[in-house]
C-alpha positions as CSV (number, residue, x, y, z in Angstrom):
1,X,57.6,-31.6,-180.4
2,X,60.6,-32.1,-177.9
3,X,63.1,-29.7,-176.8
4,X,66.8,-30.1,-176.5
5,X,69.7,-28.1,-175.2
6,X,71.8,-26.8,-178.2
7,X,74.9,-28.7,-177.6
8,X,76.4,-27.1,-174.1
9,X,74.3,-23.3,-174.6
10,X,71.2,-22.8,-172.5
11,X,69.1,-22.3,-175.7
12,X,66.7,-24.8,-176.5
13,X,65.7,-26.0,-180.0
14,X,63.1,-28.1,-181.3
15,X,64.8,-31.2,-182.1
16,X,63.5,-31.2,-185.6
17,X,65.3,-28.4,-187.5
18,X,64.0,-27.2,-190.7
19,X,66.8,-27.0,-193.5
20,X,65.9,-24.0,-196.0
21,X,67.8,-25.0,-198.6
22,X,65.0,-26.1,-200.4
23,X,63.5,-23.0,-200.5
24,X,64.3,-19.8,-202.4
25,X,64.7,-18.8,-206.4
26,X,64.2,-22.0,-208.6
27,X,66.5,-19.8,-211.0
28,X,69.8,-20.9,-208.9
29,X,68.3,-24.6,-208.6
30,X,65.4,-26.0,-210.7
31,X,64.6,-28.1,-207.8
32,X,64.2,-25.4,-205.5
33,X,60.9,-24.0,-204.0
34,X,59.7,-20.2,-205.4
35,X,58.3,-18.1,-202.4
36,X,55.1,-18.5,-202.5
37,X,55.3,-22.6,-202.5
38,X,57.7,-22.1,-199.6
39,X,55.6,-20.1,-197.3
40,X,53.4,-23.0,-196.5
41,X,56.7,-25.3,-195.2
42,X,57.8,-22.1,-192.5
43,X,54.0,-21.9,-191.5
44,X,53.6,-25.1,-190.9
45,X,56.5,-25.8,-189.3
46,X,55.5,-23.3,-186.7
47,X,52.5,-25.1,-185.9
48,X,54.2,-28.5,-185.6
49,X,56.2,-27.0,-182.8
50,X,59.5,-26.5,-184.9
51,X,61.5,-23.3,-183.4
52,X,64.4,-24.2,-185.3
53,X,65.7,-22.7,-188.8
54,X,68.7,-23.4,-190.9
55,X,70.3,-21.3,-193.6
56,X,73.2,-20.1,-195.5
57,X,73.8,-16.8,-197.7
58,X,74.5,-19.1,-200.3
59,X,71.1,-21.0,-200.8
60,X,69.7,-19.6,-203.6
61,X,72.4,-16.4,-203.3
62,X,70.7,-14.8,-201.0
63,X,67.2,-15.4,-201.8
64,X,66.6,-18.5,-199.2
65,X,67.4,-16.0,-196.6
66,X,65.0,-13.4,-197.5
67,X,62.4,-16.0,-197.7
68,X,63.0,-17.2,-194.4
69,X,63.5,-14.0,-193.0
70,X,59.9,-12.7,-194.3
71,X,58.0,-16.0,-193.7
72,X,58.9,-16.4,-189.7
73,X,58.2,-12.2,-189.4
74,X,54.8,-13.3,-190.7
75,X,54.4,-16.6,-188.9
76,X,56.3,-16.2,-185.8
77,X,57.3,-13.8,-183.2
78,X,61.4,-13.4,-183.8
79,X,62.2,-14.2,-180.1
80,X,60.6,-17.4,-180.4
81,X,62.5,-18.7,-183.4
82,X,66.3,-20.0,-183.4
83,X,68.2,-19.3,-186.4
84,X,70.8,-20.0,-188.7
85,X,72.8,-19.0,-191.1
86,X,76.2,-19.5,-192.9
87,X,79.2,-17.8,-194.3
88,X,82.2,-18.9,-196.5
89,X,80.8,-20.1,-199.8
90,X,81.0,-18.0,-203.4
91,X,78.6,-15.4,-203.0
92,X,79.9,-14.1,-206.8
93,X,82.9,-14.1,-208.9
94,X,84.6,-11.6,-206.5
95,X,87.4,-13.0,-205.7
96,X,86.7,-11.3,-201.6
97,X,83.0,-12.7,-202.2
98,X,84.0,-16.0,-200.6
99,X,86.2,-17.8,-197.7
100,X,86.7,-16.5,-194.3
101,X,88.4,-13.7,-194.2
102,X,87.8,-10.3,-191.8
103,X,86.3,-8.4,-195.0
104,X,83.8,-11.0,-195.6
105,X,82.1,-12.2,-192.6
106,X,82.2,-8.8,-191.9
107,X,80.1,-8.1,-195.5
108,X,78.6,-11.1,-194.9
109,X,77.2,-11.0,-191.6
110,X,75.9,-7.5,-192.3
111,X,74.5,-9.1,-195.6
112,X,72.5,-11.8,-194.5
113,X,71.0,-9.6,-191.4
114,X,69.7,-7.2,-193.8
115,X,67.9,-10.2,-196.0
116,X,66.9,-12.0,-193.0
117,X,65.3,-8.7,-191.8
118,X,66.4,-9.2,-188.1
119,X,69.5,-7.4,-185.8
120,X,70.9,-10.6,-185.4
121,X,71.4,-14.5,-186.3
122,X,71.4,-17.0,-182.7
123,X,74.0,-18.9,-184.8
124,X,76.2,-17.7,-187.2
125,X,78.4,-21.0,-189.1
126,X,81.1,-21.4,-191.1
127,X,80.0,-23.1,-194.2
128,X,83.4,-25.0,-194.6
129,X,86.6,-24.5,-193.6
130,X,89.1,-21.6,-195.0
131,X,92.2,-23.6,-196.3
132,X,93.2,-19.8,-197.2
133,X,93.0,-17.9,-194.1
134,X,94.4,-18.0,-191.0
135,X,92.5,-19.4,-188.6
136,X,93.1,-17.0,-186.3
137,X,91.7,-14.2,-188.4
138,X,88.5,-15.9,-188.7
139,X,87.9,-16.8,-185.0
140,X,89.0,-12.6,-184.0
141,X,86.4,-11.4,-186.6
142,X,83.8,-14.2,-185.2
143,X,84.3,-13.2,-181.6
144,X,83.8,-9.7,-182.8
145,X,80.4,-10.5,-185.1
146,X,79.0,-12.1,-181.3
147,X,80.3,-9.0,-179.1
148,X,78.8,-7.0,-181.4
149,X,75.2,-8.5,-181.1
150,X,75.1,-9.7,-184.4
151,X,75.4,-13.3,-183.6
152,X,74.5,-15.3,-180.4
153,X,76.5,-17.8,-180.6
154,X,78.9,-19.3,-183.7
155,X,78.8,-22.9,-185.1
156,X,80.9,-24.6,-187.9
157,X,79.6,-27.3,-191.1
158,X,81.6,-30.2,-191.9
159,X,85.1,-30.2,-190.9
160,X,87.7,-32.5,-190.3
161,X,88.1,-33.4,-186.6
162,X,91.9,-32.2,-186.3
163,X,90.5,-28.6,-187.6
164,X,87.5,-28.0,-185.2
165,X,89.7,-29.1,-182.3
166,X,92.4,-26.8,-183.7
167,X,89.4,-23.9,-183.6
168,X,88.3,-24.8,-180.6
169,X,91.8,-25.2,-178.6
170,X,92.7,-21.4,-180.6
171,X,89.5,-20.0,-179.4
172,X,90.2,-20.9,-176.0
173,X,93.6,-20.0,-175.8
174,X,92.7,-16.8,-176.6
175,X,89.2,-16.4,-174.7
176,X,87.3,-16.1,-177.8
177,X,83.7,-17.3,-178.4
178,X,84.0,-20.6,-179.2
179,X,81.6,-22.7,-182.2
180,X,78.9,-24.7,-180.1
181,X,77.7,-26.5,-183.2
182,X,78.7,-29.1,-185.8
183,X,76.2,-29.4,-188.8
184,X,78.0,-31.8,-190.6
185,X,77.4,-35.2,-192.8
186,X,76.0,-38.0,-190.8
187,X,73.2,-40.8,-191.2
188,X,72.7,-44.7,-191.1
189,X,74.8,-44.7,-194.7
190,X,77.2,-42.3,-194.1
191,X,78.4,-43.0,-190.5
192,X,82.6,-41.6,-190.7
193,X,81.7,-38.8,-188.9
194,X,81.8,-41.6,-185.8
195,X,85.4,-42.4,-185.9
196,X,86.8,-39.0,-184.8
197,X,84.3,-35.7,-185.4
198,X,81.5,-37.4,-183.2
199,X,83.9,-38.4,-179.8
200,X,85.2,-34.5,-179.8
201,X,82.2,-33.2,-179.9
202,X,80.6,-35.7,-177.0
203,X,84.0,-34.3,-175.4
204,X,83.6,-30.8,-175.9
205,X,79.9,-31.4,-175.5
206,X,79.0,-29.6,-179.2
207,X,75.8,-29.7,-180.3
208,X,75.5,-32.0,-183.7
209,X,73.3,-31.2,-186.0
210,X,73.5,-33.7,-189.4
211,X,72.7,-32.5,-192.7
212,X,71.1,-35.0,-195.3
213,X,69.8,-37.1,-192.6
214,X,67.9,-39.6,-195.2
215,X,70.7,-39.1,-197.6
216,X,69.7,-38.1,-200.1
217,X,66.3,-40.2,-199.7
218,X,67.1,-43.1,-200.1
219,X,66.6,-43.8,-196.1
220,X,63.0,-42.7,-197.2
221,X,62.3,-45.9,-198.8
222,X,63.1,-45.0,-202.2
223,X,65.2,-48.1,-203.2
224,X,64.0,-47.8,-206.6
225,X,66.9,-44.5,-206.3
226,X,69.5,-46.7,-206.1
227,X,69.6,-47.2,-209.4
228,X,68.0,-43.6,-210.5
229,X,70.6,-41.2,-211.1
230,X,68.5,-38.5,-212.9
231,X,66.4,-36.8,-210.5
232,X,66.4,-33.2,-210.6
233,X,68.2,-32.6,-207.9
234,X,71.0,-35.3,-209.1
235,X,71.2,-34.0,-211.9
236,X,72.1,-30.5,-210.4
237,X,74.6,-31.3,-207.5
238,X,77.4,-33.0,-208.9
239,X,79.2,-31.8,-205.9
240,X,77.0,-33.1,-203.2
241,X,77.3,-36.9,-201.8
242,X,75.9,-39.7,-203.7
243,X,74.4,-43.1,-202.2
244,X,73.4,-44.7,-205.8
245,X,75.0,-48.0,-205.1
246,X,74.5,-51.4,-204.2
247,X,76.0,-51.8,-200.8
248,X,73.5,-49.4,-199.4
249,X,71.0,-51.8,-200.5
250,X,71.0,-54.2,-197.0
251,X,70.9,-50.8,-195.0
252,X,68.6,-49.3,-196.9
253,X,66.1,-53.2,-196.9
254,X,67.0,-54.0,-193.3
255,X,65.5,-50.2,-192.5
256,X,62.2,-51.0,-194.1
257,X,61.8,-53.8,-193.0
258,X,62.3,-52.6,-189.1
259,X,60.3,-49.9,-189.8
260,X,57.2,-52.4,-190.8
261,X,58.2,-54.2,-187.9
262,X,57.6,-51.0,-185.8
263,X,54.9,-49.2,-187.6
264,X,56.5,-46.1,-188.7
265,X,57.9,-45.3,-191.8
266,X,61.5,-45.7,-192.9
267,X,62.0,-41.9,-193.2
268,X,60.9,-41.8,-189.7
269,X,62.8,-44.5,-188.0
270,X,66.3,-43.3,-190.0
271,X,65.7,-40.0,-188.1
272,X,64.6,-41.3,-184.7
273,X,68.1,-43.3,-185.2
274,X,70.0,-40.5,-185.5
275,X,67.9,-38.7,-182.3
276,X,69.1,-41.7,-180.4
277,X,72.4,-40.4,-180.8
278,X,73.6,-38.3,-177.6
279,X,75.4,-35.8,-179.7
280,X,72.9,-35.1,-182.1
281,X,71.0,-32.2,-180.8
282,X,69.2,-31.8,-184.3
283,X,68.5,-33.5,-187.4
284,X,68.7,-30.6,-190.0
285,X,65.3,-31.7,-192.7
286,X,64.3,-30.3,-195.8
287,X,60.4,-31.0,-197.6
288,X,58.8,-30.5,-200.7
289,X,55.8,-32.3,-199.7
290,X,53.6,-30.6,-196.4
291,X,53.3,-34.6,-195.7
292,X,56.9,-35.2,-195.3
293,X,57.8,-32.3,-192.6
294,X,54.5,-33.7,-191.1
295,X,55.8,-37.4,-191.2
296,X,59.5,-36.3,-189.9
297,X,58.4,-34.9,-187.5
298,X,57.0,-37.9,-185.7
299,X,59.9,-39.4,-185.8
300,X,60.6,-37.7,-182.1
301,X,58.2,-40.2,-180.9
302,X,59.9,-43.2,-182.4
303,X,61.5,-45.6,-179.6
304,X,64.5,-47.5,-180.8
305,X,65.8,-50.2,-178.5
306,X,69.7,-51.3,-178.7
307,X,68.7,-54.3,-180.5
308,X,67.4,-52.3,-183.0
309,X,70.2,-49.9,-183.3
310,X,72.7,-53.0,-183.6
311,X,70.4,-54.2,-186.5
312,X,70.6,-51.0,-188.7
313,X,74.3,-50.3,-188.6
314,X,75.5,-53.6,-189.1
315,X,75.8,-54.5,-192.8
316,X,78.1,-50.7,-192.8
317,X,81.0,-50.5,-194.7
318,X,83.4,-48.1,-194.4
319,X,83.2,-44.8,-197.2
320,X,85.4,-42.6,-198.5
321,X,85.3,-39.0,-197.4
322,X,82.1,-36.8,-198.1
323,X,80.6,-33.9,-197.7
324,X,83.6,-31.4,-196.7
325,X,83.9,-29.7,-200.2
């Protein structure tokens, strides 16, 4: 495993990150990983040198949080594990159960450290952004969560570019703590993020760490999912981002076929082209197969060369929006 810098902190992270998503109460997703097939993904993790962890209050409602709080107290000693979690998506049909608001990331903070089983989160998000409350508010009650030792540091998911660098200019204006991280939408298929969220965060040297890095798996070979709409998990998240179409299909052919060329697998090379990228600090993965968070993680060894890079964004085509509901 390699170890990076997160974004401009002094804390370094495994440059693999294990999404928990995945792993929880199959009663909020039937996709989703019970507890006792999820152990096996944090413990092995650990052993593959992975220090970092990625979750949200949401996944699962709770429950993928007090799965990943248990495993790495069992596996792991809690100063040598980074993690994450998230605040801002329904929690319940409480109307305060949601957004960003003083009352609940203050509930919410205190929430997720009780399920998590620890005094404190290294990075606390925000989910989305609060189209409801002021930013202001949210950044005063953030720089309070960190001052009062609940939160090392603060990060944000999947915002437009004009927001973060309206956080980030409010923040310091008024010598708050200020987000360090961007987990937002980014791979070979889905590459907007490059046209403005990507530059201000090289700027403001934020650490990026992109969720559904294969998207959706397709970059993991699976060409047969272009056309298979009916998985599970597609089934389940009308919400999330969808890839099933044909001008993926020269991305997705042009990556196996480098991939051959190179001797890894497309999965693997799809990764190692996003850790090629000097903003991305982490990819942010999710298994249901021990083989796959095994395969992944090789991926830090894969050596990409610019000619390779040109090759596998080419056929691109610009997309509409994705990812910031």
């Amino acid at each position: 495993m390699e170890y990076v810098r997160l974004g401009n902190t002094g804390m370094k992270v495994s440059r693999i990150c294990l999404g928990t998503m995945t792993y929880g109460s199959s009663k909020w997703r039937e996709w989703v990983l019970d507890e006792a097939e999820s152990k096996p993904f944090y413990r092995r993790a650990i052993e593959l040198g992975i220090n970092f962890f990625d979750t949200a209050d949401m996944y699962s409602l709770g429950a993928s949080e007090e799965v990943t709080g248990r495993a790495l107290a069992e596996y792991a000693r809690r100063n040598e594990v980074v993690i994450t979690t998230k605040v801002c998506q329904p929690m319940s049909d409480d109307p305060n159960a949601r957004g960003l608001s003083r009352k609940h990331i203050l509930d919410s903070i205190d929430g997720s450290l009780r399920r998590l089983g620890t005094d404190y989160v290294d990075v606390y998000m925000i989910h989305r952004w609060d189209y409801e409350t002021p930013i202001e508010e949210t950044l005063e009650t953030l720089n309070d969560v960190v001052r009062a030792g609940k939160a090392r540091y603060i990060g944000a998911s999947s915002t437009f570019a004009w927001q973060f660098a309206k956080a980030l200019f409010t923040s310091d204006l008024r010598g708050y703590s200020r987000f360090v991280t961007m987990q937002n939408h980014y791979n070979l298929l889905y590459r907007e993020e490059e046209r403005e969220m990507i530059p201000l965060c090289l700027d403001q040297k934020i650490g990026v760490l992109p969720w559904s890095p294969l998207g959706r798996g397709l970059l993991s070979g699976k060409q047969a999912g272009l056309q298979d709409k009916e998985t599970k998990r597609a089934h389940s998240d009308g919400k999330l981002p969808k890839f099933y179409d044909d001008a993926n299909l020269e991305i997705t052919s042009r990556l196996a076929e480098r991939a051959a060329e190179l001797g890894y697998t497309p999965a693997q090379v799809a990764i190692a082209w996003l850790l090629h990228k000097p903003a991305v600090s982490a990819p942010v993965v999710g298994a249901t197969k021990l083989q796959h968070l095994d395969d992944l993680v090789k991926a830090v060894t894969v050596q990409l060369s610019s000619s390779d890079v040109e090759y596998l964004e080419a056929p691109y085509m610009p997309r509409e929006i994705q990812g910031h509901q």
